[in-house]
C-alpha positions, 0 to 999 in steps of 0.5 A: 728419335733414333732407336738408340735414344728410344731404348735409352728413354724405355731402360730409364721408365722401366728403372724408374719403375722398378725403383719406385715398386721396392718397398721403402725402410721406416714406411710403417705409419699403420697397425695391425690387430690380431687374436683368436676366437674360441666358445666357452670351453675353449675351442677354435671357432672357425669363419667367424668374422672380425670387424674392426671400426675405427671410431672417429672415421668410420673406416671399417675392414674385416677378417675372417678366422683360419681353422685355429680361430686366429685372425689379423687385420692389418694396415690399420690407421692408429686410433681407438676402434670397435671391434665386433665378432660374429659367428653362426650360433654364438652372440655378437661381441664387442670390445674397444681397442686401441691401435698404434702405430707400428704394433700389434694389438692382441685381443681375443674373443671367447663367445657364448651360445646363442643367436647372432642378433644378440650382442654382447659388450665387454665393459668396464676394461681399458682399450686393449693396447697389448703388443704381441711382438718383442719390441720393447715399446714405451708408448704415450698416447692421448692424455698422456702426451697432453697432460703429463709435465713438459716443460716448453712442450717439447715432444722430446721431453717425454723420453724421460718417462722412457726406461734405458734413457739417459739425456744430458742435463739441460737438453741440447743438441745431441744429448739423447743416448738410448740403452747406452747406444750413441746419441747419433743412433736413434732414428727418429720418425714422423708418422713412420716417415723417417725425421733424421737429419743425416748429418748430425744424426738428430731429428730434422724436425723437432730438434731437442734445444735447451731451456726447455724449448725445441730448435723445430717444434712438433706442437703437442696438441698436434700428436696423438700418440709418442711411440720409442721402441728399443728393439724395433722391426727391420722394417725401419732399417737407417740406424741399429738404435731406438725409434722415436715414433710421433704418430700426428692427429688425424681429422675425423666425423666430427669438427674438433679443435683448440686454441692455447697459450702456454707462459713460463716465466721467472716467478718460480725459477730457482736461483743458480748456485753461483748467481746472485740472482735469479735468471730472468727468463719469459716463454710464451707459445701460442697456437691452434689445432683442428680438424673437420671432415671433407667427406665422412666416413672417406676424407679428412684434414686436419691443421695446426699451428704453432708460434713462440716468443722467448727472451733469457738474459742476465739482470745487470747489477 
C-alpha cells in the first residue's frame, strides 16, 4: 500500500468518525424530569437525592439537589415511574410521575421533618405529566389512545382531538395542515426517529388513507403514548411545522400481551345524499401484541403484529 492510499484510507475513518460523532436531528426518543425540593417553610433544601424508578423495567437513575434545591434527571425512558426523595432530617417522599417522550415533566417536593426511615406517599392525585418547556404539546397516552373513538384504528385519527388541526373530510393523502402550516410541513416521528417521506412530504410509515383505514399502519395496541408539538424544539430540525411524535410500547418485568379483532361493516353506515342506497362497506383487522422480559430489571422485547382484509364496492342495481 503506497503511502498516498494509506492516507487516503485514514482521512476516510477519521471522517467517518467525525460524521458518525455529530449528534443527529429528531433523536429525542427520551424524557427528562425536573423540579426542587424545599422543607415547610419553603426553604431550598440542598443534597437531598432524587431517584426516579420506572415501574415496569426497574431502571433506576438518580440526582442530587444544587444549592437552589433544583434537580434534573434526563434521558428517561417514557413511562410511568416512582420518584423518591431523601434527605438528612426530613422524611422520605414519594410520588408517581409520568414521563414522555421529548418533554419535561416538572414535579416539586416540599418535605416534613423527621427521620429518613419514615416515608411519606402523595396519593390520591394523578401522575404529574407537567411540561416545563414552551411546546404547545397535546399528548395521548395509554387509555386514551386505546380507547378514545377511531375509526379504522388509525393513529392519525387521533389529531382530531389536536387544537389548530384542520384535515380534509374523508383523510386521504396530504390532508393534514397544522395551525394553517402546509400539509408538507409536519414532520412525523417514530419514537423520535424521523418517519417523513421526502418526497411527498407525509409519514413514511402510517400514511393516513381514507375510508378510515391507513396506507402502513402502526397498530394502536403497539403505541404507548401520541405526542403533536406545535412549537417544538431545535432538536427535531427537518421541517418548520408540528411534530407528530408516536412513542412505541416497550417490554417489561412482567409478560403482558393481547390478541383483537376490530369489524366494521355496513350495518350502521348512512347513506350518501346522492346514492340510492347504502354503500357496502367490510373492514376486518386482526393481530397481537406482546412482551416479556430477556433479562429483568436489564433487557426487554416486545412485538406486534397486525393484519387487514377490507372490500368498498357499489350494489349493482
Amino acid at each position: 500500500m503506497t503511502d498516498r492510499l494509506l492516507r487516503g484510507v485514514v482521512f476516510v475513518l477519521l471522517l467517518i468518525g467525525f460524521i458518525a460523532s455529530i449528534p443527529s436531528f429528531a433523536q429525542k426518543i427520551t424524557g427528562d424530569v425536573s423540579g426542587t425540593v424545599t422543607d415547610a417553610s419553603g426553604a431550598a433544601v440542598s443534597g437531598a437525592i432524587v431517584r426516579a424508578q420506572n415501574t415496569g423495567t426497574g431502571e433506576n437513575q438518580t440526582a442530587t439537589t444544587n444549592e437552589t434545591g433544583f434537580f434534573r434527571i434526563v434521558n428517561l425512558n417514557p413511562g410511568q415511574y416512582r420518584l423518591s426523595v431523601e434527605a438528612s432530617g426530613f422524611k422520605t417522599m414519594e410520588r408517581q410521575a409520568s414521563v414522555d417522550i421529548a418533554l419535561t415533566t416538572q414535579a416539586n417536593f416540599s418535605l416534613q421533618v423527621g427521620s429518613r426511615t419514615e416515608t411519606v406517599e402523595v396519593q390520591g392525585v394523578a401522575p404529574l405529566v407537567e411540561s416545563t418547556e414552551d411546546r404547545l404539546s397535546t399528548l395521548f397516552v395509554g387509555r386514551e389512545v386505546a380507547d378514545l373513538p377511531n375509526n379504522g384504528g388509525d393513529f392519525n385519527n387521533l389529531l382530531d382531538g389536536v387544537p389548530g388541526v384542520q384535515r380534509s373530510p374523508g383523510g386521504g393523502f396530504q390532508s393534514l395542515n397544522i395551525n394553517g402550516q402546509r400539509a408538507t410541513s409536519n414532520n412525523f416521528a417514530v419514537d423520535g426517529i424521523p418517519n417523513n417521506d421526502r418526497y411527498y412530504g407525509e409519514s413514511s410509515l402510517g400514511q393516513a388513507a381514507i375510508s378510515g383505514t391507513a396506507a402502513a399502519l402502526i397498530p394502536l395496541d403497539g403505541i404507548s403514548e401520541f405526542n403533536v408539538q406545535s412549537n417544538p424544539g431545535v432538536e427535531f430540525g427537518v421541517k418548520g411545522g408540528s411534530v407528530i411524535n408516536i412513542g412505541l410500547k416497550s417490554g417489561t418485568n412482567q409478560l403482558h400481551g393481547n390478541l383483537f379483532w376490530n369489524r366494521h361493516t355496513d350495518a350502521f353506515d348512512a347513506r350518501n345524499w346522492f346514492a340510492s342506497s347504502v354503500t357496502p362497506f367490510r373492514l376486518n383487522q386482526f393481530g397481537a401484541s406482546g412482551g416479556f422480559p430477556i433479562k429483568k430489571d436489564k433487557a426487554f422485547c416486545t412485538c406486534r403484529t397486525r393484519d387487514s382484509i377490507s372490500k368498498m364496492s357499489s350494489r349493482r342495481p
